[in-house]
N, C-alpha and C positions, 0 to 999 in steps of 0.2 A: 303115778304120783298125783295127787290131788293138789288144785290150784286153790292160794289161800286168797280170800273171798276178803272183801272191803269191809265188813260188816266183821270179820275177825282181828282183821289188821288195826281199826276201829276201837275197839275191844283190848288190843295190846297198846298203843299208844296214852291210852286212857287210862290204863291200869300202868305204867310206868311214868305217866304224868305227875296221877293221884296218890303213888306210893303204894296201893292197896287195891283185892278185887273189889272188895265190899263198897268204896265208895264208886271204886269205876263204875262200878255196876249201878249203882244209883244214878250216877249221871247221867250215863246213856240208858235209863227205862227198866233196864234186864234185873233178872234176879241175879243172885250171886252165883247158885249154880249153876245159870246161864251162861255169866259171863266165863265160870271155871270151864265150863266145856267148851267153850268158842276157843280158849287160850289151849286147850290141849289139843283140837283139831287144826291148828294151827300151827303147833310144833311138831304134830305130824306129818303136816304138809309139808315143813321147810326140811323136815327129818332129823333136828338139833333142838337143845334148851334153848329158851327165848328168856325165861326170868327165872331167877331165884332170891331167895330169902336170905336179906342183909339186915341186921340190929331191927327185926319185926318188919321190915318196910320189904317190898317185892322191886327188885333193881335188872335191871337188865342184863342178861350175859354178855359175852364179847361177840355172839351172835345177834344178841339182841340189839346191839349198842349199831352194828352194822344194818340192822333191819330197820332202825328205827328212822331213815333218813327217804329211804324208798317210800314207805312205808307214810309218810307226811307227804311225797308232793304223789301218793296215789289219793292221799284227801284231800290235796287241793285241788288236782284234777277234777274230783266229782262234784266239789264245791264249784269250780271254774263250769264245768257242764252243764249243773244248779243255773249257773248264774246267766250264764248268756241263751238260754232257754227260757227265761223267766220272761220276758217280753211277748215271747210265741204264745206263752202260755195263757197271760195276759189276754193276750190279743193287740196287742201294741206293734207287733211286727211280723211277717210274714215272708214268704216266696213261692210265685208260680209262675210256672213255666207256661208257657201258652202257643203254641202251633198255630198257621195260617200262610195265606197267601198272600201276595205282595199289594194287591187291591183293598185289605180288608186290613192291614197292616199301618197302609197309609192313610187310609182315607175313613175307617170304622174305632180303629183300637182307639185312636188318640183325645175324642172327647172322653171315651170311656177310662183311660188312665186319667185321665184329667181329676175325673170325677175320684175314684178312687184314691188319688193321690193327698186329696182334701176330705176325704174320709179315714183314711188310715196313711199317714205318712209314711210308717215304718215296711211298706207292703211293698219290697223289689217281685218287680213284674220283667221276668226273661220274654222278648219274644225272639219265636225262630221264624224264616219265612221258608216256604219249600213249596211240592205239590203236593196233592191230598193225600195220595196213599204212603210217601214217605211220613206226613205228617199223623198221618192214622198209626202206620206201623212201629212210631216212638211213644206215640200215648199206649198202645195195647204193650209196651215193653214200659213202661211207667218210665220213658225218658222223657217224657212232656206229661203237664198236669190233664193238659185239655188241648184240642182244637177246635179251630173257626173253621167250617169247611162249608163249601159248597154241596147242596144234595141234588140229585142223589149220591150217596158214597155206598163202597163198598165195606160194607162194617164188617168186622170180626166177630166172634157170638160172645165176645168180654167185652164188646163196646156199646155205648148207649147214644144215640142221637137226640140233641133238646134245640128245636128249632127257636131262634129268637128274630131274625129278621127277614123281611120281603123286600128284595129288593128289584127294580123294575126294569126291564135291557128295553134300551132306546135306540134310536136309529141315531147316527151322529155324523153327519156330513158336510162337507163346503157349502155353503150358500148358492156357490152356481150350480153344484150340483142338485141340486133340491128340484124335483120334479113337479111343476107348476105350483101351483099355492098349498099344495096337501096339509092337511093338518097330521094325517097319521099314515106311515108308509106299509104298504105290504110286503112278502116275499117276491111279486113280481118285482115291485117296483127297484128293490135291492139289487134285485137278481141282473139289472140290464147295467146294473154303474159297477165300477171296480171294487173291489172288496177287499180292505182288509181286516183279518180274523186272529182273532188269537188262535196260538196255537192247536192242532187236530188231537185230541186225545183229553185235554185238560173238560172238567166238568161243563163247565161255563159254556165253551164251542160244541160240545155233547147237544147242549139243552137249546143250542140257537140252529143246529144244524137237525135237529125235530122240529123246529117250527117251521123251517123251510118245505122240509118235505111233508109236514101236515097240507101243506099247500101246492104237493107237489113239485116243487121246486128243486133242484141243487143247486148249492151255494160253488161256485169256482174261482173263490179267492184270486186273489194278485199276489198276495203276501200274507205271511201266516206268521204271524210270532209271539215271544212267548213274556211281552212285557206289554199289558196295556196302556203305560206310560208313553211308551215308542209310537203306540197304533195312535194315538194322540195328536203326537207330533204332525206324522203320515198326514192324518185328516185335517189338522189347521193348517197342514201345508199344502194343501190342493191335493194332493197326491191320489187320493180316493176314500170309500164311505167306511162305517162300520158298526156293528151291532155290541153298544158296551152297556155294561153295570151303571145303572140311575148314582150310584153311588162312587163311581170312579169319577165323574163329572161334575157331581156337587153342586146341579143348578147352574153349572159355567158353561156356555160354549166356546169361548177361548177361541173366538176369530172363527167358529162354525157355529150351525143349526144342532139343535135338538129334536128330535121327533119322535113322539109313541108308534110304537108297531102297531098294525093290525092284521088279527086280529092285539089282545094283550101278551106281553109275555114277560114272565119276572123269575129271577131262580131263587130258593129259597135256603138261606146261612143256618149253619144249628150250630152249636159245642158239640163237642164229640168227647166222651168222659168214658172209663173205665167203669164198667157196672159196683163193683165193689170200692172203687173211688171212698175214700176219706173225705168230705169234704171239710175242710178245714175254714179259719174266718176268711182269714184271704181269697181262696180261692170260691169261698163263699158269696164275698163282696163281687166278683171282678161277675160268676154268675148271675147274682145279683143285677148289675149294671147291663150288664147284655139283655138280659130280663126285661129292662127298665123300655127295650127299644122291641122287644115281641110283639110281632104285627104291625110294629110302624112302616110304612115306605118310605123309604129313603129319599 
């Protein structure tokens, strides 16, 4: 049995409103035999009479009369779908979803909402925080619009990387600890004070534990974890040094020293998008704004 179709239900309402196909049929565009044949693939559908013929005027059966109640709120439903779509459409409102890490979360997303939120107010922005490859593996299932990640990543061949920020890893330790006046510390000098790293596997510790051994070195932590919030604490508490994101730190040393590595080293942030990605305004804008910070250091 064939399902009767909005555009025929449409068609019957209007033709039992107006009395007549002829003018139904005027109202909504159609020709008359248009609108005759929409009315009979439509009784075919339901498999009963829907109207018949009273003193010249077309009235409803007792099918019809029962049809005719369904039959209104499936128009208002698509009027109701019309209606709260109409802002998207616009451009007046939006939703994206946005993937990232807990560094890039706290310390990156939030001028960047800022910004958007006084360019388009109507634009809810979900963020999730997790690691990269969970975060990779809900954008490539299109349960996240986009991600912030760390490179290098492991892409999918349905995913696209668009780098937008440089961000620079500093040495960040106690002031007693700080090896005579240095301006900028190397892999030795790291290498003799205690260490605490973020966790072994995450991108970030990937890209600082290559710097080491470009210099020959290994890094032999104290503590390895998986919040550089915490490694923070560790370090304005005397506890020991550490190798963070220019951008976790914000120019603060927070009761310690800051110090460039040498030689440099920085990892570099991208969006992570679905090759065939829709981009839409919203998720336009939010590109946009990331955009806005490509090539900047942080």
């Amino acid at each position: 049995m064939r399902e009767p179709t909005l555009r025929q239900l449409r068609t019957f309402l209007s033709v039992v409103e107006t009395g007549g196909v002829t003018t139904a049929a005027q109202s909504l565009g159609l020709t008359q035999p248009a609108a005759s044949q929409q009315l009979r693939e439509l009784e075919r559908a339901m498999g009963v009479r829907l109207l018949e013929r009273v003193s010249g005027r077309a009235v409803p059966t007792a099918a019809g009369r029962a049809l005719m109640e369904p039959a209104r709120r499936a128009r208002a439903a698509v009027d109701d779908a019309r209606s709260v779509t109409a802002a998207y459409r616009s451009g007046d409102a939006g939703r994206v979803r946005v993937g990232t890490g807990a560094t890039a979360s706290i310390h990156l997303l939030p001028p960047v909402l800022a910004e958007l939120n006084e360019r388009m107010p109507g634009l809810e922005v979900i963020v999730a925080t997790g690691n990269t490859p969970d975060m990779l593996r809900r954008v490539e299932e299109g349960d996240l619009d986009a991600a912030l990640v760390t490179l290098p990543a492991a892409l999918g061949s349905s995913l696209t990387a668009l780098p937008v920020v440089t961000d620079p890893l500093v040495a960040f330790l106690p002031e007693a600890m700080l090896p005579g006046r240095r301006r900028a510390l190397s892999a030795a000098d790291l290498e003799r004070l205690p260490l605490i790293l973020y966790e072994a596997g995450a991108n970030t510790r990937t890209i600082i534990d290559a710097w080491f051994r470009r210099a020959g070195r290994v890094p032999r932590p104290i503590m390895e974890l998986g919040s550089v919030e915490a490694i923070k604490v560790l370090v304005t508490g005397g506890r020991g040094c550490s190798v963070l994101p220019a951008l976790a730190l914000g120019g603060d040393a927070q009761g310690a020293v800051i110090r460039p590595l040498r030689p440099p080293l920085s990892r570099q942030l991208a969006v992570v998008l679905r090759k065939e990605k829709v981009i839409d305004r919203g998720l336009g804008r939010l590109l946009d704004a990331l955009n806005a910070r490509k090539g900047r250091k942080t």
